[in-house]
N, C-alpha and C positions, 0 to 999 in steps of 0.2 A: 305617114299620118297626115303631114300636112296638105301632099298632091290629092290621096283622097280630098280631103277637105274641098278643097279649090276644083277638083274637078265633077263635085257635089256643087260645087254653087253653079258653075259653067252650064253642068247639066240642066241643072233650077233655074238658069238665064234663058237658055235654051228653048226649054219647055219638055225636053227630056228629063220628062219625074222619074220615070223606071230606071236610068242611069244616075239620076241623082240619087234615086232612092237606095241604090245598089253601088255607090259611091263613098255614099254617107254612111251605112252598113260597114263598108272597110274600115272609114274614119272611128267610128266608135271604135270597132273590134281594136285597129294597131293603138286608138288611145287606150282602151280597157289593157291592152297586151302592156303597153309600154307604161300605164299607169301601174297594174301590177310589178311588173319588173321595176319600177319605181319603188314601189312597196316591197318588192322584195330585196332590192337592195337595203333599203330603209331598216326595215325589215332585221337583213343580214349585217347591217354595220351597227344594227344596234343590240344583236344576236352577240356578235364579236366585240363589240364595249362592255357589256355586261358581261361575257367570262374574260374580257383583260381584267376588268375592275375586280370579278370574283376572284380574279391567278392574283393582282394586283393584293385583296383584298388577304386572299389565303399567305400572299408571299411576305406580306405586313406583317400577318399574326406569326406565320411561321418566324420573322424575323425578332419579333416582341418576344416571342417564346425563347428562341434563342438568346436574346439581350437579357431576360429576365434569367435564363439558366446561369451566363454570362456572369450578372450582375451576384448571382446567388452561389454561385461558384467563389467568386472575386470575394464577397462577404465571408466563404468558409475560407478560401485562405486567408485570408484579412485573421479570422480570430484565431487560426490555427497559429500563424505567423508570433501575433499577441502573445496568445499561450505559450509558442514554445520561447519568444523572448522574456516574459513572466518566469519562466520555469526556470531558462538561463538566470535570470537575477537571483531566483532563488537559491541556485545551487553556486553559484559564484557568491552568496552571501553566507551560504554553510559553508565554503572553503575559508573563508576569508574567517569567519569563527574557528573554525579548526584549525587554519593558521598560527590563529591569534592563541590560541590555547596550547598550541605545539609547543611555541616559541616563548608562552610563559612555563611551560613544563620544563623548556631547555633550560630558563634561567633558574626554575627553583633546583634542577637538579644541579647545575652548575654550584649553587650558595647550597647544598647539601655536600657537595662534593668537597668543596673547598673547606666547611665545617668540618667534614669527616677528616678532612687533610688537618684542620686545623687540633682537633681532638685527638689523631695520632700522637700528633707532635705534642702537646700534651701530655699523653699518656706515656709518649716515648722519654722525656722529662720526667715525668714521677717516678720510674721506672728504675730512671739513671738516679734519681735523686734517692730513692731506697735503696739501690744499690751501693749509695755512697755510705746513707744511714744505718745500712747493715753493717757494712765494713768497717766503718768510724764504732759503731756497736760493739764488734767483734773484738776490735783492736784495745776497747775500753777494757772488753771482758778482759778480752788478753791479757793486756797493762794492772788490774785489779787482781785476780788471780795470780801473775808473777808480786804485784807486791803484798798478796799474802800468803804466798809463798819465802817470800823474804821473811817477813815477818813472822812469821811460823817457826822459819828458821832459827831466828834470831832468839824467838822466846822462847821460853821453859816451857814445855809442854803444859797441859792443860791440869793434868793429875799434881803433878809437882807442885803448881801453884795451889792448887786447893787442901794440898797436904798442907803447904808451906802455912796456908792460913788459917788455917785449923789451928795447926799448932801457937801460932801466936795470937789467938784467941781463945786461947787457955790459956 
């Protein structure tokens, strides 16, 4: 481009117009060429900034999208987490009830148990103690009966007496 040029002017020093003029011709042309190809690079590097920036721009969202699944995932384990430690409290606090209610059923049965032990023995006392009060009974009867047996013995029958006082009531 440039030799055109220069030998466009040399021609036009000359007074060779036809070779200037056929010179200069070139000059335009490899500048219009090499303007273009300027442009076209221009052109093309600005063809290739705008889809980095679009790849750039898609690989952003694409990556926002991912952060925000990321982020929304992260949050549902977050409350799943919560809830199932929620739930554990709760069921470690209905054990801890049942526990607590076992261990007062053990003690009431135990003070039942020992009640019931205690009203055996009780009962196994009255028991013995009637059994004494029978026998002390038995033995009175006994002891009362032999001494009116004795005594029967001893006396006049029942007839004889009543004869006897009749008689001396007349």
């Amino acid at each position: 481009k440039n030799t055109e040029q220069v030998l466009s002017k040399l021609d036009s020093i000359i007074g060779n117009f036809k070779g200037a003029y056929l010179h200069y011709v070139q000059y335009i042309i490899f500048r219009d060429s090499l303007s273009n190809e300027n442009n076209r690079k221009s052109i093309f590097k600005s063809q290739l900034k705008y889809e980095f920036e679009k790849k750039e721009a898609q690989a952003k969202a694409e990556q926002d999208k991912k952060d925000a699944i990321s982020l929304q995932e992260k949050n549902k384990q977050g409350v799943i987490r919560n809830a199932f430690i929620v739930g554990f409290i709760f069921l470690l606090f209905i054990a801890l009830l049942i526990l607590r209610g076992y261990r007062n059923k053990q003690k009431a049965n135990l003070i039942i148990t020992r009640q019931k032990q205690d009203v055996e023995k009780a009962k196994e006392t009255i028991e013995h103690q009637k059994k004494e009060v029978d026998e002390k009974q038995k033995d009175i009867l006994d002891s009362i009966r032999y001494a009116k047996r004795i005594q029967q013995s001893l006396m006049m029958p029942q007839k004889h007496i009543n004869k006897t006082l009749q008689r001396l009531m007349k």
